[in-house]
Every structure is written in C-alpha cells, then in structure tokens.
Rosetta silent file (secondary structure, phi, psi, omega in degrees, C-alpha in Angstrom):
SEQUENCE: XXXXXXXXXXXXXXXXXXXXXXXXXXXXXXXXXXXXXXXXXXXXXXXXXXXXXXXXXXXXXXXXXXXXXXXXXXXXXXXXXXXXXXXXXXXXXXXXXXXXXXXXXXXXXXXXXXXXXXXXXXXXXXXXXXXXXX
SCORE:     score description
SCORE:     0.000 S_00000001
   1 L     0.000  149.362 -177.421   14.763   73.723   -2.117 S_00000001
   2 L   -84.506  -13.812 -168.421   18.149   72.895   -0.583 S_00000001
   3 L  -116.205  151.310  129.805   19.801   75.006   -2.857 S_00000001
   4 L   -44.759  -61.544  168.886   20.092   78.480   -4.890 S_00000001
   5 L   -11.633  -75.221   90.077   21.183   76.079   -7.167 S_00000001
   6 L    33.143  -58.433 -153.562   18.403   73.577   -6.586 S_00000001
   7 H  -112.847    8.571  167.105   15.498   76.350   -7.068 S_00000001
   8 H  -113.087    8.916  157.075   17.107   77.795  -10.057 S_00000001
   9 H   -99.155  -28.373 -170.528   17.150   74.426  -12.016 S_00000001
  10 H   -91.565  -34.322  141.913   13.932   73.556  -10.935 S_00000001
  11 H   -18.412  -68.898 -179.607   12.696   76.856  -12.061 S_00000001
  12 H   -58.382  -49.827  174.771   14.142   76.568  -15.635 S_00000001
  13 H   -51.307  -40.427 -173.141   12.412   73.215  -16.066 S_00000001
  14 H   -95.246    4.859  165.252    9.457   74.635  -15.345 S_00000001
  15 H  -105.134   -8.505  172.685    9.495   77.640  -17.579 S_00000001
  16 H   -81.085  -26.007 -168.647   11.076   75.210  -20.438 S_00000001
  17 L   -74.450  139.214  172.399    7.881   72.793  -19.967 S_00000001
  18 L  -156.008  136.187  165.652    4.764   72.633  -22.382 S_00000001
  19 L  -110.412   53.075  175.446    1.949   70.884  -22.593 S_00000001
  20 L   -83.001  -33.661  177.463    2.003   71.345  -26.028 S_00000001
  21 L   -83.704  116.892 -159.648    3.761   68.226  -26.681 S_00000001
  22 L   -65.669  -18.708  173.015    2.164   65.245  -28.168 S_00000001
  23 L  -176.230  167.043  179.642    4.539   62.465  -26.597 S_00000001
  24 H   -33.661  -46.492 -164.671    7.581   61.507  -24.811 S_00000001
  25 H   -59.081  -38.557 -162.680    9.183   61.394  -28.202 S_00000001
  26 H   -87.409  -34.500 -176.934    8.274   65.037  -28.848 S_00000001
  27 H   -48.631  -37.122 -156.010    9.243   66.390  -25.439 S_00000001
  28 H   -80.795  -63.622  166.911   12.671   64.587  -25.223 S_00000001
  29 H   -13.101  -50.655  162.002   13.289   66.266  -28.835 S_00000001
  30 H   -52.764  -56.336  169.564   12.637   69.551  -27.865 S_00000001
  31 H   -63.395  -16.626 -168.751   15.016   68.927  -25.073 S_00000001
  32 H  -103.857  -33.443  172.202   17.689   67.632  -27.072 S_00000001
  33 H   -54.248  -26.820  165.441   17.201   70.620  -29.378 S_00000001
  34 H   -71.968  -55.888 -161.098   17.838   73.209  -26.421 S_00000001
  35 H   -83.823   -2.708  166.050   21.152   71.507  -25.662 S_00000001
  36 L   -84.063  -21.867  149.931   22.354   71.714  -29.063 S_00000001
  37 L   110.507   52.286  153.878   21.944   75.405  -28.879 S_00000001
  38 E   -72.487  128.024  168.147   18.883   75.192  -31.739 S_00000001
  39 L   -33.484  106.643  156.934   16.523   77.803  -32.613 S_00000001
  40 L   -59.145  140.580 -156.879   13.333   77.050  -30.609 S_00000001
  41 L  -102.268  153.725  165.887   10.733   75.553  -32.514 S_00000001
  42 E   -67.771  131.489  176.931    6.618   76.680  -32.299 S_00000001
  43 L   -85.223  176.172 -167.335    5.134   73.273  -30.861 S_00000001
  44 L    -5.020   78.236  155.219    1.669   72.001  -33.111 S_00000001
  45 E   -48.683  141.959  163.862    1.508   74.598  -35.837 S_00000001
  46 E  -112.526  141.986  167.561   -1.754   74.171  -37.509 S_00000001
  47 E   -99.526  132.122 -173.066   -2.027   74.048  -41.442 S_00000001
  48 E   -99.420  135.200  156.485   -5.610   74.534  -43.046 S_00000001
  49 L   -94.616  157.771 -168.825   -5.476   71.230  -45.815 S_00000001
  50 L   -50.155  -42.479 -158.352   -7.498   71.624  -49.241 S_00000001
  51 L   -72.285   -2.389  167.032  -10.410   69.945  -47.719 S_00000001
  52 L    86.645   13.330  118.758  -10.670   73.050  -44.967 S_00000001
  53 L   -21.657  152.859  158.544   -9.277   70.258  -42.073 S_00000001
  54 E   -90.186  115.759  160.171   -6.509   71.435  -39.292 S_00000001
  55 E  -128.445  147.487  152.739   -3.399   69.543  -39.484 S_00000001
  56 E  -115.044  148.001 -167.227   -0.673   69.884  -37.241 S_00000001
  57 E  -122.362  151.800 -163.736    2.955   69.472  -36.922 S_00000001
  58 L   -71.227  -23.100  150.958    5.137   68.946  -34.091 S_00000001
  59 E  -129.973  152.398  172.632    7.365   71.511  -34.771 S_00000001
  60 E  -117.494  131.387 -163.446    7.535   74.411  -36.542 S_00000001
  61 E  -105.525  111.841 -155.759   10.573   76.505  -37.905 S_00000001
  62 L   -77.219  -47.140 -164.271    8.804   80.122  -39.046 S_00000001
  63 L   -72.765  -22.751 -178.899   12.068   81.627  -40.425 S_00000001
  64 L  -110.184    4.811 -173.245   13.096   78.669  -42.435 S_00000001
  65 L    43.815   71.648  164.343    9.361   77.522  -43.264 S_00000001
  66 E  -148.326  141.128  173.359   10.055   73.603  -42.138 S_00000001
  67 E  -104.752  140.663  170.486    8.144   71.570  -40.357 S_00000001
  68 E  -130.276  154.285 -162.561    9.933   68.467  -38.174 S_00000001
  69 L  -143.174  142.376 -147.947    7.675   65.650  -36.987 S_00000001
  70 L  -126.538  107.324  166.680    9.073   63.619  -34.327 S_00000001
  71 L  -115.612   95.000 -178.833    7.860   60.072  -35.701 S_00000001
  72 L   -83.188  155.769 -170.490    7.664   57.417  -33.664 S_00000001
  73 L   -65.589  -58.089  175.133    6.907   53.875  -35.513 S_00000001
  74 H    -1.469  -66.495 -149.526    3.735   52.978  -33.305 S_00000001
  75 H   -74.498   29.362  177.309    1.117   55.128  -34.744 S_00000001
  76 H  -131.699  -15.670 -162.308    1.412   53.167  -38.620 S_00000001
  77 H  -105.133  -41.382  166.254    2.405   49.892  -36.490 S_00000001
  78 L   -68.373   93.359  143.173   -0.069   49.529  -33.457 S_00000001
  79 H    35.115  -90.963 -166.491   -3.225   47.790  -34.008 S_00000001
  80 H   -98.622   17.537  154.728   -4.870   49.309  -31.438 S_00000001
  81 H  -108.793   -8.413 -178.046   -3.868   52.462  -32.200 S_00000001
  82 L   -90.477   24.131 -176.262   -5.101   52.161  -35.363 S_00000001
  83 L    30.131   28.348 -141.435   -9.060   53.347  -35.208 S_00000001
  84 L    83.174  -11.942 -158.608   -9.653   50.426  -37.765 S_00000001
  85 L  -107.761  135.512 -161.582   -7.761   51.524  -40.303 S_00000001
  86 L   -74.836  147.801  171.042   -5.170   49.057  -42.331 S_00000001
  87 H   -62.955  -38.722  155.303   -1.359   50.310  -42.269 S_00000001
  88 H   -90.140   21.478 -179.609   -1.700   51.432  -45.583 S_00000001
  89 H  -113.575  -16.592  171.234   -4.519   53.303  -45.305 S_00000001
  90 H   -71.618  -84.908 -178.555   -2.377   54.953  -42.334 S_00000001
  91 H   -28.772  -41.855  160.747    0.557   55.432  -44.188 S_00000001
  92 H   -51.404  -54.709  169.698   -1.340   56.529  -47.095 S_00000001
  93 H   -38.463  -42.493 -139.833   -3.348   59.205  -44.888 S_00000001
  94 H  -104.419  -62.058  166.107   -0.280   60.528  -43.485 S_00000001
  95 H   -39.696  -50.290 -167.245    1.283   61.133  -47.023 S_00000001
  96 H   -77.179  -17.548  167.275   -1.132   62.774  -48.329 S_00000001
  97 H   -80.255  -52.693 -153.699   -1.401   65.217  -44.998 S_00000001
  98 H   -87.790  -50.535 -163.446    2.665   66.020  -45.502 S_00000001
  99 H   -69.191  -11.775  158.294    2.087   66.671  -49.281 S_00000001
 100 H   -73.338  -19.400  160.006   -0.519   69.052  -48.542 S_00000001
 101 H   -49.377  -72.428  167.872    1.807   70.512  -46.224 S_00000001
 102 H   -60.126  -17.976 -175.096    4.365   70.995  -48.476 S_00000001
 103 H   -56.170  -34.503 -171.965    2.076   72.052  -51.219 S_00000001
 104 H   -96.287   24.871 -174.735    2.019   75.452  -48.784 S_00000001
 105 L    78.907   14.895 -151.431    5.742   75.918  -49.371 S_00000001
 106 L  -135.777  121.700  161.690    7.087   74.647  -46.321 S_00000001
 107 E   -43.601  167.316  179.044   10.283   71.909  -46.094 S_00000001
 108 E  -159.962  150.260  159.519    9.468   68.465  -43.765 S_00000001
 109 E  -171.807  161.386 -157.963   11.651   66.531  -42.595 S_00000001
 110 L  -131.401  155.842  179.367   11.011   63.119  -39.701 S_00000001
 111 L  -153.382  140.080  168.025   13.473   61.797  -37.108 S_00000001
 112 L   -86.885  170.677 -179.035   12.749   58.574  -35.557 S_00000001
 113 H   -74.254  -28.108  138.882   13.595   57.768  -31.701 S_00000001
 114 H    -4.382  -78.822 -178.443   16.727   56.302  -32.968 S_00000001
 115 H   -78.712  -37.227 -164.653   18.259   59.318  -34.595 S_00000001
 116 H   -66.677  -54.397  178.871   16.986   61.882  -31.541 S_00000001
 117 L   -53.773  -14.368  178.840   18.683   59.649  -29.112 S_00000001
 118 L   -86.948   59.149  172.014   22.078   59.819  -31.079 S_00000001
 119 H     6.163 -114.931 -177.507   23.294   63.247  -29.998 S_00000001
 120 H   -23.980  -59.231 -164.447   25.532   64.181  -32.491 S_00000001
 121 H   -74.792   -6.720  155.797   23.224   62.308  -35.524 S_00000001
 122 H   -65.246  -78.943 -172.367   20.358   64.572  -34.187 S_00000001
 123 H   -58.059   -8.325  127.615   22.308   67.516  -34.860 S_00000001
 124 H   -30.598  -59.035  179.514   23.406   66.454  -38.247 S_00000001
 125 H   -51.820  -70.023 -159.248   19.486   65.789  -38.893 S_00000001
 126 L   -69.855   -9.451  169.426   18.247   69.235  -37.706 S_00000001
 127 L   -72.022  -72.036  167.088   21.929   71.165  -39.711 S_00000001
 128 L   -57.121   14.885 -174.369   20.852   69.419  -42.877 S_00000001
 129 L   -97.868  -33.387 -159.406   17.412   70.558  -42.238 S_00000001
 130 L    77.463   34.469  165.182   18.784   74.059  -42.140 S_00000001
 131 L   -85.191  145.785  177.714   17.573   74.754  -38.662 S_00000001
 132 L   -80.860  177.495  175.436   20.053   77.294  -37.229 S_00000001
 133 E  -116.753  128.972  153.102   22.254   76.677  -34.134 S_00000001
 134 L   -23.096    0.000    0.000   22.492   79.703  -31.525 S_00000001
C-alpha cells in the first residue's frame, strides 16, 4: 500500500464486505446505510412461512422487528428471469411471502434503486421506517 492511509481504507472495505448480499442493489444499500450513520442491518434473515418453507429478507432490523427488501424491478419484469412463471403469478408469489412475513409481527418496507440512489430520500425512507440513526 502506498499509504497508512491507503492500507487503512482498504482494510475497512474489507471488514465492511459480505457475501451475504444478494445484488448490487443490496450491497450499494448497505453502503449507503453506513454513511447515514444507520443501525446495521442482519443481511438474509430467514422466516419459517406456514407451509414450513425458508424465506428470506434482505435486511433485517431485530430491535425494531422490520424487514427492508432492496427491490429492484427485474425480478417481476425479466422474462428470463422468470422460471416460467407469468408476472402475476410473480407478483402474486411475492405478496403472499411478505404477508406471511408480516403475519410474524414484523414491519416491511421496499426501496427501489431510485430512492437508494437519492441520498437524502433514502434517509427519509429508512427514518419513516423507524430504523435508528447512530
């Protein structure tokens, strides 16, 4: 490294990194959530659903029981992301997975790539969520 400087940033990245995170969308979130001075969130919580399935959500808030899901449009809009399945049979699925969620007491709330990129309107999102700030 050329630096102290230098090998103590490259450090930090690498003790901030997990490869817990399901996409770009969720990492950069995470990241924007550190610089807002947020309560770090548990990455894929799992939830047992009625049917005895694992679902998981991208983040998890313990102390405030909310889950935030990082949504990108893609997985209800690509085709070929779509295993066969019709957009409403996505869209449908995916309701019926957060309402079992909540069913177990626990807030939700979604942020598109939109709102995460909008500094400030991320930290609106996650304040009305009632995530705390450091």
């Amino acid at each position: 490294m050329p630096s102290k400087a230098a090998y103590n940033r490259a450090v930090a990245v690498v003790e901030f990194a997990s490869g817990l995170s399901g996409s770009a969308g969720e990492s950069i979130s995470r990241v924007r959530m550190a610089q807002l001075g947020f309560t770090a969130p548990e990455l894929q919580h799992c939830f047992t659903l009625r049917d005895g399935r694992d679902a998981f959500v991208d983040f998890w808030f313990a102390r405030q029981r909310k889950a935030g899901e990082f949504d990108g449009r893609a997985k209800y809009l690509r085709q070929d992301w779509a295993g066969g399945k019709s957009i409403e049979q996505r869209i449908v699925e995916e309701k019926d997975r957060e309402d079992q969620i909540r069913a177990q007491a626990v807030g939700f709330f979604r942020w598109t790539w939109s709102e995460m990129m909008d500094l400030r309107g991320f930290e609106r999102l996650l304040r009305q969520a009632g995530i705390p700030q450091k």
